[in-house]
PyMOL Python script that loads the backbone (N, CA, C, O; Angstrom):
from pymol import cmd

cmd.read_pdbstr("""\
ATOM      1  N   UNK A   1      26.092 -14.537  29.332  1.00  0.00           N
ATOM      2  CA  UNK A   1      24.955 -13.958  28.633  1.00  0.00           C
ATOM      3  C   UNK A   1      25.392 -13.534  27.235  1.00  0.00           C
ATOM      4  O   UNK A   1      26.509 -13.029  27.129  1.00  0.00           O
ATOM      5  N   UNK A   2      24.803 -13.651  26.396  1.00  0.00           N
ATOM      6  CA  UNK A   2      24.893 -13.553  24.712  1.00  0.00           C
ATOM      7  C   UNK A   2      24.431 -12.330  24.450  1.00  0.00           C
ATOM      8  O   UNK A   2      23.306 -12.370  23.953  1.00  0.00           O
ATOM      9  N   UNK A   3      24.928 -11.107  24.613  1.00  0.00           N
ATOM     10  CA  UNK A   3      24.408 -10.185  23.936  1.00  0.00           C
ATOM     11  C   UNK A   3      23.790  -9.794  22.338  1.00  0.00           C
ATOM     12  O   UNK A   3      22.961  -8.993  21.907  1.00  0.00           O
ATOM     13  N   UNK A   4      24.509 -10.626  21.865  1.00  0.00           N
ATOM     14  CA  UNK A   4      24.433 -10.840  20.544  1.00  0.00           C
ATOM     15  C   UNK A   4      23.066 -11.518  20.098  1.00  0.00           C
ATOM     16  O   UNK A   4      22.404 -10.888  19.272  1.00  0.00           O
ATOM     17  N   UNK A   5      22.713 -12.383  20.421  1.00  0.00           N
ATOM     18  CA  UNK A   5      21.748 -13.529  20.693  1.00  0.00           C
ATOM     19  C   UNK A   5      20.574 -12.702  21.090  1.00  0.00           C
ATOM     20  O   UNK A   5      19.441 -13.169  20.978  1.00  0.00           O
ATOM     21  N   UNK A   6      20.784 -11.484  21.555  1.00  0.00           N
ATOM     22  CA  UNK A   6      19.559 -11.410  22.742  1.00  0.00           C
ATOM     23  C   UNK A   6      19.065 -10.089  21.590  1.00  0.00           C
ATOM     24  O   UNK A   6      17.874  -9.914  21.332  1.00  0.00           O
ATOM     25  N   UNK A   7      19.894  -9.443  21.127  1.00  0.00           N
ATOM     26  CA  UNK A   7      20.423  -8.198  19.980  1.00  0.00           C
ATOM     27  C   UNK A   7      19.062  -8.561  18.956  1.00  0.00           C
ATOM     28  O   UNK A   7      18.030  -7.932  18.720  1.00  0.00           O
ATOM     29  N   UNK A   8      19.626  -9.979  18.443  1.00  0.00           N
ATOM     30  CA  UNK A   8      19.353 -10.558  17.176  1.00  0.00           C
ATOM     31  C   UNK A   8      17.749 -10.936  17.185  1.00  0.00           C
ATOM     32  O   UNK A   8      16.950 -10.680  16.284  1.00  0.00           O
ATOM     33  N   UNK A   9      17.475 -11.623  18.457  1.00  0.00           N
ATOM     34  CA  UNK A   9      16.349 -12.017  18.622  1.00  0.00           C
ATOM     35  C   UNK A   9      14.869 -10.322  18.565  1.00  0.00           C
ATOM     36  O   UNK A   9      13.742 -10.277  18.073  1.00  0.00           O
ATOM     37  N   UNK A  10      15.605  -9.381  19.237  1.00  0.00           N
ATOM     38  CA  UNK A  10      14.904  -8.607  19.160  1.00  0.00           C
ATOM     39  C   UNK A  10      15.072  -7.726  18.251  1.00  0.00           C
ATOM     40  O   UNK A  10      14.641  -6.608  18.530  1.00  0.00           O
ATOM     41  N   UNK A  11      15.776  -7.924  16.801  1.00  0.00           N
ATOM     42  CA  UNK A  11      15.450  -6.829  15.698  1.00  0.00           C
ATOM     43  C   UNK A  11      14.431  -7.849  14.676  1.00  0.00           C
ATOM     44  O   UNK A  11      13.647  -7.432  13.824  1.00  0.00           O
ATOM     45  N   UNK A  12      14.683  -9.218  15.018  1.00  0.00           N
ATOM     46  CA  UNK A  12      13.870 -10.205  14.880  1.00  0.00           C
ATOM     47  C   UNK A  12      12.320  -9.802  14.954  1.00  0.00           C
ATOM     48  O   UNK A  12      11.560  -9.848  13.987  1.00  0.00           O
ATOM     49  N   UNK A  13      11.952  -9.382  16.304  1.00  0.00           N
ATOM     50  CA  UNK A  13      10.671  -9.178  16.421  1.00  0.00           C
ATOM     51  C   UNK A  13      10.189  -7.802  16.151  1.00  0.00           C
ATOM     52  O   UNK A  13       8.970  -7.651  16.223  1.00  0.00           O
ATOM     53  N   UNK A  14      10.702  -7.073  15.940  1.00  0.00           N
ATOM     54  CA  UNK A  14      10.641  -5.856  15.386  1.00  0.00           C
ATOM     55  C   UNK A  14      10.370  -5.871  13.841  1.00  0.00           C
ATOM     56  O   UNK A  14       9.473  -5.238  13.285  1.00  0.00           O
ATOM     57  N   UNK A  15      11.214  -6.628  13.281  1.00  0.00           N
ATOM     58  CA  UNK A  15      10.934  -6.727  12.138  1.00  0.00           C
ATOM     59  C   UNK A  15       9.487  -7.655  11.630  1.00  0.00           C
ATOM     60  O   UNK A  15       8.975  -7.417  10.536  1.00  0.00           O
ATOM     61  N   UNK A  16       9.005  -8.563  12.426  1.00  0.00           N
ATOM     62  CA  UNK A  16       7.529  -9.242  12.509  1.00  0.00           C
ATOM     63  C   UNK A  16       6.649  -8.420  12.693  1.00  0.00           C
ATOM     64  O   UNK A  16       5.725  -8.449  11.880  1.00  0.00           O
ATOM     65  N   UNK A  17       6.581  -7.211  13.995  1.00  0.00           N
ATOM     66  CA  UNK A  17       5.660  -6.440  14.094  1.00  0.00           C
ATOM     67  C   UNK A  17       5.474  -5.158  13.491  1.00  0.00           C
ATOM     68  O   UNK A  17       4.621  -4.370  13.899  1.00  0.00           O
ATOM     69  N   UNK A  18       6.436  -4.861  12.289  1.00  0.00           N
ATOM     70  CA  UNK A  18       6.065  -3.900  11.599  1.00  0.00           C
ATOM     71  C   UNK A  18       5.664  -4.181  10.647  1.00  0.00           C
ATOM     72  O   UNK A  18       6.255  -4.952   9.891  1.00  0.00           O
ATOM     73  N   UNK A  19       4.075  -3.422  10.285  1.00  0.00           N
ATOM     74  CA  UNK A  19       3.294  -3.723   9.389  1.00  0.00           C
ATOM     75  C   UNK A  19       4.069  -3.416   7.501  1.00  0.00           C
ATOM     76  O   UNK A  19       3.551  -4.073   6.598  1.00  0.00           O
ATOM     77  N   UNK A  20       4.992  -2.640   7.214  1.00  0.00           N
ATOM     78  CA  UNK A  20       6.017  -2.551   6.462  1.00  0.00           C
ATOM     79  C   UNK A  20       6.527  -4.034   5.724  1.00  0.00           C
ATOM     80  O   UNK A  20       6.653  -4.225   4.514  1.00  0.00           O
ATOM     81  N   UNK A  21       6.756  -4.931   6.739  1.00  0.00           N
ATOM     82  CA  UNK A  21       7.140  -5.871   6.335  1.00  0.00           C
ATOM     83  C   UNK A  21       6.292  -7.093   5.733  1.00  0.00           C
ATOM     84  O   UNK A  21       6.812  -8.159   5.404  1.00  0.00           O
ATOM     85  N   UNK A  22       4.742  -6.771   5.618  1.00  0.00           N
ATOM     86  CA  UNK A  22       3.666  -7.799   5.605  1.00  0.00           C
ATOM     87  C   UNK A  22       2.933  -7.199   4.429  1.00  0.00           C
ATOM     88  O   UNK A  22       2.278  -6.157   4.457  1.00  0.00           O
ATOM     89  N   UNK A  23       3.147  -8.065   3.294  1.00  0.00           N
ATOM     90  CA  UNK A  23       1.878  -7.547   2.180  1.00  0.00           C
ATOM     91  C   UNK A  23       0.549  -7.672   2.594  1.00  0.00           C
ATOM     92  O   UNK A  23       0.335  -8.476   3.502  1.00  0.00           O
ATOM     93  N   UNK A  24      -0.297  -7.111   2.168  1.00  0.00           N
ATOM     94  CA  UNK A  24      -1.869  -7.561   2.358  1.00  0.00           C
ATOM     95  C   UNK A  24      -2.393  -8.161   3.585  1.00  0.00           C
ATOM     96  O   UNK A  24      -3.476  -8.712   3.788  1.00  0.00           O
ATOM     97  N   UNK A  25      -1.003  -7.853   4.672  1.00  0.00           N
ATOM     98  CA  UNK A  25      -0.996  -8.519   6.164  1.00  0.00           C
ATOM     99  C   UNK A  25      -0.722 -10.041   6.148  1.00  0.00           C
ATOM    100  O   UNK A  25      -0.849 -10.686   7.190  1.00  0.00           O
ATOM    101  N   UNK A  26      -0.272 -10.751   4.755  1.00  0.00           N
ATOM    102  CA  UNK A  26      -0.678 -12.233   5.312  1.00  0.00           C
ATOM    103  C   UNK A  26       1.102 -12.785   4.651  1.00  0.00           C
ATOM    104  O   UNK A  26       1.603 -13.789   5.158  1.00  0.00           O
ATOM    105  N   UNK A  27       1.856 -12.026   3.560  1.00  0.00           N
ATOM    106  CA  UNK A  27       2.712 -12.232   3.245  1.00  0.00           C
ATOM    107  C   UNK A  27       3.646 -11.648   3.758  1.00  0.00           C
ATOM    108  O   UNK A  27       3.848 -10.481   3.424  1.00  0.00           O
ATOM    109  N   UNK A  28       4.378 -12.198   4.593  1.00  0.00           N
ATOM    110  CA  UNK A  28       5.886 -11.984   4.833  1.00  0.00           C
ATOM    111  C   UNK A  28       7.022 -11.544   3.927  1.00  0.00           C
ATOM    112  O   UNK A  28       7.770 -12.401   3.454  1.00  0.00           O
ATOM    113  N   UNK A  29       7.196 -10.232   3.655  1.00  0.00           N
ATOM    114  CA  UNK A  29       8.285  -9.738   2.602  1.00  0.00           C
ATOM    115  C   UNK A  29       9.348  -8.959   3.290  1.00  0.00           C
ATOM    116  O   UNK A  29       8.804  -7.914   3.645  1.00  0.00           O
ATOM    117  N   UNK A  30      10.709  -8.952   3.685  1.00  0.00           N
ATOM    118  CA  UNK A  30      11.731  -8.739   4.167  1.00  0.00           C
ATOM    119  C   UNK A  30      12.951  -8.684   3.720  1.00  0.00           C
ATOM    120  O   UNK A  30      13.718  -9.576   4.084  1.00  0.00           O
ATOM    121  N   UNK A  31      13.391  -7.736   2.912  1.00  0.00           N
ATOM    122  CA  UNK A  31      15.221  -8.570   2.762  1.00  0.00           C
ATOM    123  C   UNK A  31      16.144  -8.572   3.331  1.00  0.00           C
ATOM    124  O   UNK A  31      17.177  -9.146   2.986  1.00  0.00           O
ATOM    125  N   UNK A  32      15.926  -7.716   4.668  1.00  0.00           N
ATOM    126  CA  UNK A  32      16.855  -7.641   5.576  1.00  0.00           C
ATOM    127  C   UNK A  32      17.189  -8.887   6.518  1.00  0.00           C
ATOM    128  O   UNK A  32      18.228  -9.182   7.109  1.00  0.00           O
ATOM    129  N   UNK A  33      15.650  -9.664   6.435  1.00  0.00           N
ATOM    130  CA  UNK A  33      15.635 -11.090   7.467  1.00  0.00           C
ATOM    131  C   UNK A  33      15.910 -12.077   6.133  1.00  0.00           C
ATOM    132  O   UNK A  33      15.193 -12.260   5.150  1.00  0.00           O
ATOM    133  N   UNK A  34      17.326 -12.689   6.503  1.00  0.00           N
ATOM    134  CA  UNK A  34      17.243 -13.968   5.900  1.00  0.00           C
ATOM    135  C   UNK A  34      16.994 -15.568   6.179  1.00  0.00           C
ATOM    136  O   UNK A  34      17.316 -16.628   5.643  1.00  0.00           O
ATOM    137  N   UNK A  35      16.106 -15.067   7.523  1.00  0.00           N
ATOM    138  CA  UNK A  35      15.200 -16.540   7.627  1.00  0.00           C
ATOM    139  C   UNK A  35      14.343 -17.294   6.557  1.00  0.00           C
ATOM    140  O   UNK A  35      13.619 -16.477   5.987  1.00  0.00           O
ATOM    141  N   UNK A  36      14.194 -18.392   6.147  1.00  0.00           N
ATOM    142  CA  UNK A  36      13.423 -18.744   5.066  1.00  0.00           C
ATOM    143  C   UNK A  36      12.367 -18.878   6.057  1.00  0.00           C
ATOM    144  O   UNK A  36      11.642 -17.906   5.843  1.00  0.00           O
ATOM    145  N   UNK A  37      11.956 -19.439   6.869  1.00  0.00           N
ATOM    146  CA  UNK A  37      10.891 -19.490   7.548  1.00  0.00           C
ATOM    147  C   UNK A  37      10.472 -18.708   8.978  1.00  0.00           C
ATOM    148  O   UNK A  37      10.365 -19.365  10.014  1.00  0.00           O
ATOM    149  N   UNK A  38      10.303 -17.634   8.961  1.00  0.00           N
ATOM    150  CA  UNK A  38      10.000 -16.675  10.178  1.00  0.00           C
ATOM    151  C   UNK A  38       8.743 -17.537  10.465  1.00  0.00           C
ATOM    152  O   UNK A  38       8.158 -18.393   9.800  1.00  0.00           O
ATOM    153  N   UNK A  39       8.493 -16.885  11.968  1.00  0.00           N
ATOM    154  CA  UNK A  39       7.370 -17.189  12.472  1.00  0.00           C
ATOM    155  C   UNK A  39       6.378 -16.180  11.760  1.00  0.00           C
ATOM    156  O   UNK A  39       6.805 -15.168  11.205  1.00  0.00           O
ATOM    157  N   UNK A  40       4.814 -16.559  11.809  1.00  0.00           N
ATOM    158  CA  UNK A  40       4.011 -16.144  11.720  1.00  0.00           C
ATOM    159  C   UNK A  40       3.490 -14.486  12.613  1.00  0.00           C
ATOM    160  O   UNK A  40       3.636 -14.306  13.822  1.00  0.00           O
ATOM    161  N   UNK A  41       2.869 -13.427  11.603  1.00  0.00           N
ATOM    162  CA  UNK A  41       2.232 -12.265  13.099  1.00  0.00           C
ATOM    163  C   UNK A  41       2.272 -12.952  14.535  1.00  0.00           C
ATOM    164  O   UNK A  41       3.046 -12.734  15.466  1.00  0.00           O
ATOM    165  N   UNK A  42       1.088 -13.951  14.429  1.00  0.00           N
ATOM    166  CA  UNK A  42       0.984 -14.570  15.796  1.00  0.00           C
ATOM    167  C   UNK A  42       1.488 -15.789  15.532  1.00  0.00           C
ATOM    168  O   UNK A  42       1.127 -16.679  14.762  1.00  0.00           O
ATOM    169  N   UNK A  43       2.783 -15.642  16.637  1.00  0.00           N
ATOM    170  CA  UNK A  43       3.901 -16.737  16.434  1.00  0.00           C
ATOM    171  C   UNK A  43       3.175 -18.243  16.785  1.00  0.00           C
ATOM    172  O   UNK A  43       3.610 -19.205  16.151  1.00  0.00           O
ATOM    173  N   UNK A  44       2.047 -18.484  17.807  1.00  0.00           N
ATOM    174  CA  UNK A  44       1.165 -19.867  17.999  1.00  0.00           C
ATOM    175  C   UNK A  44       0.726 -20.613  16.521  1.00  0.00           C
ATOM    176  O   UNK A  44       0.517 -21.807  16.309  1.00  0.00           O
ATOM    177  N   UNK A  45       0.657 -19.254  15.423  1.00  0.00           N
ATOM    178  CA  UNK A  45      -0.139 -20.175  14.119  1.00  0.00           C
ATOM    179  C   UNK A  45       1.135 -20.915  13.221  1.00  0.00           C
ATOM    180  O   UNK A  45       1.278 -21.425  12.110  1.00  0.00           O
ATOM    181  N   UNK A  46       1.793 -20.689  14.195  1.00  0.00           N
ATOM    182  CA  UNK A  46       3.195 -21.456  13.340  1.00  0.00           C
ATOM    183  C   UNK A  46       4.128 -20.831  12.171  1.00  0.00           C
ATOM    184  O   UNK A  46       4.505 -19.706  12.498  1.00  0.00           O
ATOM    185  N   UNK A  47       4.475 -21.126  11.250  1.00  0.00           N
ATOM    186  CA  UNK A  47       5.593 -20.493  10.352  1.00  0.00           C
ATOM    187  C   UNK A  47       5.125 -19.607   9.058  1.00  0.00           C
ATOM    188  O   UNK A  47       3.983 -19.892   8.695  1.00  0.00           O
ATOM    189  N   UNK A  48       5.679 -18.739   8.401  1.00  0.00           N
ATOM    190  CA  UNK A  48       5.287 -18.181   6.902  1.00  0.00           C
ATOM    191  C   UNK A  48       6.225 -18.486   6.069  1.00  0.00           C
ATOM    192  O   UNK A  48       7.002 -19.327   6.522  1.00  0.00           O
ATOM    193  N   UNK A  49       6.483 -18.070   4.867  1.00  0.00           N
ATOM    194  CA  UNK A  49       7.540 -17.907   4.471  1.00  0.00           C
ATOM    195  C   UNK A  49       7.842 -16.404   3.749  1.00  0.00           C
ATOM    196  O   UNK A  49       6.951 -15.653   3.355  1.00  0.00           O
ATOM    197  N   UNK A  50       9.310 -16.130   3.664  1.00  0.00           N
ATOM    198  CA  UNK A  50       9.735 -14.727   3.467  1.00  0.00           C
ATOM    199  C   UNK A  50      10.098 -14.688   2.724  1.00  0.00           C
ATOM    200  O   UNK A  50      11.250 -15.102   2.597  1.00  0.00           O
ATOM    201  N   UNK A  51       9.279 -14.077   1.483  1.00  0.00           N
ATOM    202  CA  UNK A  51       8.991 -13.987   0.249  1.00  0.00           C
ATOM    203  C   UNK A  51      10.087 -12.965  -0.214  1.00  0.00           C
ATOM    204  O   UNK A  51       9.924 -12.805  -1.424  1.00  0.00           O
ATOM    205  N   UNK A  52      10.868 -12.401   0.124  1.00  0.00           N
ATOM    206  CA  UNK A  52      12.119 -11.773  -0.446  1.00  0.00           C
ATOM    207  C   UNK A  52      13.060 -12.584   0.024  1.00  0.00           C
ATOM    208  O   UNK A  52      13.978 -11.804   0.279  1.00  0.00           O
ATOM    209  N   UNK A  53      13.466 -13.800   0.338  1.00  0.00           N
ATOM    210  CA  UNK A  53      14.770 -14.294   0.204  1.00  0.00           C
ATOM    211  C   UNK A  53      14.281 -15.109  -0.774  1.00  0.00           C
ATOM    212  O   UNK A  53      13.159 -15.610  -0.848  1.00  0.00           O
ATOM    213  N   UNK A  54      15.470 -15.231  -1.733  1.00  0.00           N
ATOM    214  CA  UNK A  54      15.381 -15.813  -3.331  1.00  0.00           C
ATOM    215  C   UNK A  54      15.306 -17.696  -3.034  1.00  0.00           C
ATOM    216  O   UNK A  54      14.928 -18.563  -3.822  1.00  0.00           O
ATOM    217  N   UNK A  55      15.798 -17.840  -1.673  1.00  0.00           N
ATOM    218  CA  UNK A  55      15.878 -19.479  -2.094  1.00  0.00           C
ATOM    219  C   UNK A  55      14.076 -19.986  -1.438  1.00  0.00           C
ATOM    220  O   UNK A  55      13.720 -21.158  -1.322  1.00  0.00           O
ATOM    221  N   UNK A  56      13.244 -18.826  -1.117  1.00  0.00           N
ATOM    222  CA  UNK A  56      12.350 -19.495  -0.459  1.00  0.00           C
ATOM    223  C   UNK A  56      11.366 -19.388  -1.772  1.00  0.00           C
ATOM    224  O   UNK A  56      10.388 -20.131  -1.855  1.00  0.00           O
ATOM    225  N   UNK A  57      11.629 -18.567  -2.642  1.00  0.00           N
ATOM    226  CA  UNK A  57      11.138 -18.465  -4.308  1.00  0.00           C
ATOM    227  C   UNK A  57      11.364 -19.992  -5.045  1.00  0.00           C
ATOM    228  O   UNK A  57      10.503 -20.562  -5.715  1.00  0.00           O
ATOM    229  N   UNK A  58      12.340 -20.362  -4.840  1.00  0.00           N
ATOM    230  CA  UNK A  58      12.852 -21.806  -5.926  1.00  0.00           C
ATOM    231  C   UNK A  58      11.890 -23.025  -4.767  1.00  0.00           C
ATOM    232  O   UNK A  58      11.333 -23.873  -5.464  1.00  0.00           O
ATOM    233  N   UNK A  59      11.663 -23.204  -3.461  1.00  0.00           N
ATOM    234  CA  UNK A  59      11.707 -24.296  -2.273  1.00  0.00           C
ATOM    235  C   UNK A  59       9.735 -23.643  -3.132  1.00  0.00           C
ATOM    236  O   UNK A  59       9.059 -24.611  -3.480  1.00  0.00           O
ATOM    237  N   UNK A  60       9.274 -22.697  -3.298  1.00  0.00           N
ATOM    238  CA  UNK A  60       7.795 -22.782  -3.830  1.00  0.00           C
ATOM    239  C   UNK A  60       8.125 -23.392  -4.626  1.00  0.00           C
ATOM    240  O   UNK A  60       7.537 -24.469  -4.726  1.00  0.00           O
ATOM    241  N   UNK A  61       8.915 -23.174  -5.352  1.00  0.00           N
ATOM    242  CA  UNK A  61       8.397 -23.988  -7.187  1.00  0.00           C
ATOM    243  C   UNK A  61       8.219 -25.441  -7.373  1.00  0.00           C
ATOM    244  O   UNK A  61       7.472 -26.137  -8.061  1.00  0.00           O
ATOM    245  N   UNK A  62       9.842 -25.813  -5.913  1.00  0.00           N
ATOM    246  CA  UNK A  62      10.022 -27.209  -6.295  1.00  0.00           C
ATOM    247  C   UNK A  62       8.908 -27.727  -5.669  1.00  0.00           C
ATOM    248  O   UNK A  62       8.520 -28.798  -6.135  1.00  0.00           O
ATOM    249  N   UNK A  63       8.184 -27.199  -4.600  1.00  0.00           N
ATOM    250  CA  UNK A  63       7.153 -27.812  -4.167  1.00  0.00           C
ATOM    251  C   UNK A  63       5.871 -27.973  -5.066  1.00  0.00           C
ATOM    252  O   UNK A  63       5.295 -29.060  -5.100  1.00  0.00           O
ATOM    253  N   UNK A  64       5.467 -27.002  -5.721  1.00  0.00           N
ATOM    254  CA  UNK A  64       4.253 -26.769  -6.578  1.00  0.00           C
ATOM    255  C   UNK A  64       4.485 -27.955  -7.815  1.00  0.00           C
ATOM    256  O   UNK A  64       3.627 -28.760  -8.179  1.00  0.00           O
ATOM    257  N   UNK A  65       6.216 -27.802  -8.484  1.00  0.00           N
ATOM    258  CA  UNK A  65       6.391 -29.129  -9.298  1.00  0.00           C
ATOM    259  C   UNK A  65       5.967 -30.836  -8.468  1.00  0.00           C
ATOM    260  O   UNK A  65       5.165 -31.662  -8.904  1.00  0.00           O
ATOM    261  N   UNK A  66       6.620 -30.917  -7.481  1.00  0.00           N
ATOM    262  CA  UNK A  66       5.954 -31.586  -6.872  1.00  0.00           C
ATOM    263  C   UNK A  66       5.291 -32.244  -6.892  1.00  0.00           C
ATOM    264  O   UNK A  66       5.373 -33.371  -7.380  1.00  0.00           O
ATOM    265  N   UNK A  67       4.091 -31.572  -6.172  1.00  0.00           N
ATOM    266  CA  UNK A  67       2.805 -31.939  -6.310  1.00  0.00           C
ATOM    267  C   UNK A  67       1.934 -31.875  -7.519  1.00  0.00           C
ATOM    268  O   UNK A  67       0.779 -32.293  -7.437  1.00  0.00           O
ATOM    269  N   UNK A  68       2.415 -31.367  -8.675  1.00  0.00           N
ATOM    270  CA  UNK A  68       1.871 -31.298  -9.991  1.00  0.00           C
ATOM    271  C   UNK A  68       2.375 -32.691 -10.539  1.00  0.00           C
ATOM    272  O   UNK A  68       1.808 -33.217 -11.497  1.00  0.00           O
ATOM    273  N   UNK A  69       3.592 -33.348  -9.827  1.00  0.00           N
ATOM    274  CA  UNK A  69       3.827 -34.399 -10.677  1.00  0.00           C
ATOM    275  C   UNK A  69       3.053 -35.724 -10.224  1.00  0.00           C
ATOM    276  O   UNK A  69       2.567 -36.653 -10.870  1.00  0.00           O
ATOM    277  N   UNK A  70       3.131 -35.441  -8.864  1.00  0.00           N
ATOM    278  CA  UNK A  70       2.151 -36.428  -7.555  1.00  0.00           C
ATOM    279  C   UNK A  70       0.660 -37.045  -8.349  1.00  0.00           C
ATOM    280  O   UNK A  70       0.116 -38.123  -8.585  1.00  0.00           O
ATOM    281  N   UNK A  71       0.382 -35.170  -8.623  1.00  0.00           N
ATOM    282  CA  UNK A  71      -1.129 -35.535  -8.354  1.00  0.00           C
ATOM    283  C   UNK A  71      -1.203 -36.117  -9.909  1.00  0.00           C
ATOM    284  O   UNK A  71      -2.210 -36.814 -10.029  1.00  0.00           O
ATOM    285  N   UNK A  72      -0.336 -36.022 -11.280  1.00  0.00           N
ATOM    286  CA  UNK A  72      -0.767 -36.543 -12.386  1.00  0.00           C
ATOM    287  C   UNK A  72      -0.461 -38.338 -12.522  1.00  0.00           C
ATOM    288  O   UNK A  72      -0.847 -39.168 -13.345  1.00  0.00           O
ATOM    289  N   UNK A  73       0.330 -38.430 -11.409  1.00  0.00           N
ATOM    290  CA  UNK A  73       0.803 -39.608 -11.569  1.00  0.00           C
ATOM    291  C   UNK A  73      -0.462 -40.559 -10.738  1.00  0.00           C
ATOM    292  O   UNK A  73      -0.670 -41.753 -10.956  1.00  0.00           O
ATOM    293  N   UNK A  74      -1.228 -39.685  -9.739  1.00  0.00           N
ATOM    294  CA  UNK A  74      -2.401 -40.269  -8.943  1.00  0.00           C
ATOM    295  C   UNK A  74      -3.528 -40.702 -10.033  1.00  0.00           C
ATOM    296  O   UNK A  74      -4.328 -41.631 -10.140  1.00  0.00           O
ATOM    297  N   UNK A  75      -3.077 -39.217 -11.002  1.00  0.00           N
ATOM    298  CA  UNK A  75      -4.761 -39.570 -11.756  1.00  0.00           C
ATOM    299  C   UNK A  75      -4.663 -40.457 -12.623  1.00  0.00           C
ATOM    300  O   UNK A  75      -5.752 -40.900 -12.987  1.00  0.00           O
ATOM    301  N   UNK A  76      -3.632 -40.966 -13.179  1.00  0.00           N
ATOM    302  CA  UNK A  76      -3.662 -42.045 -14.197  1.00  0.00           C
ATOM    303  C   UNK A  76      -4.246 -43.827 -13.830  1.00  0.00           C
ATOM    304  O   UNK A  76      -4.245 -44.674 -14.723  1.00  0.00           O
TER     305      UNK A  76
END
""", "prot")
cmd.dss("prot")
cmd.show_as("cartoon", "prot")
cmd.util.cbc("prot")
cmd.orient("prot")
């Protein structure tokens, strides 16, 4: 048995269900969790992202560049 594992998982959910950690309820802000992708309040709606670790800041941008380059290259 993994104590550690079992430790981790539940400061894990502690840290999901305190309202502390959720802007405006819908943003995930944490710096203690360095998951880039926690689960969602209700873990069924799938993933968020946790807007205080710095690399999930740059993984928005490159995405938003992205699709800014996608969609200009569609419209031509």
């Amino acid at each position: 048995m993994n104590f550690n594992n079992d430790r981790n998982e539940e400061t894990q959910n502690e840290w999901q269900n305190d309202p502390y950690n959720w802007i405006w309820g819908i943003f995930y802000y944490n710096t203690k969790d360095n998951r880039l992708f926690p689960p969602k309040r209700i873990k069924q709606l799938g993933w968020t992202i946790n807007f205080a670790n710095p690399n999930s800041l740059f993984l928005i941008i490159v995405i938003i560049a992205i699709l800014l380059i996608v969609g200009e290259h569609i419209a031509k």
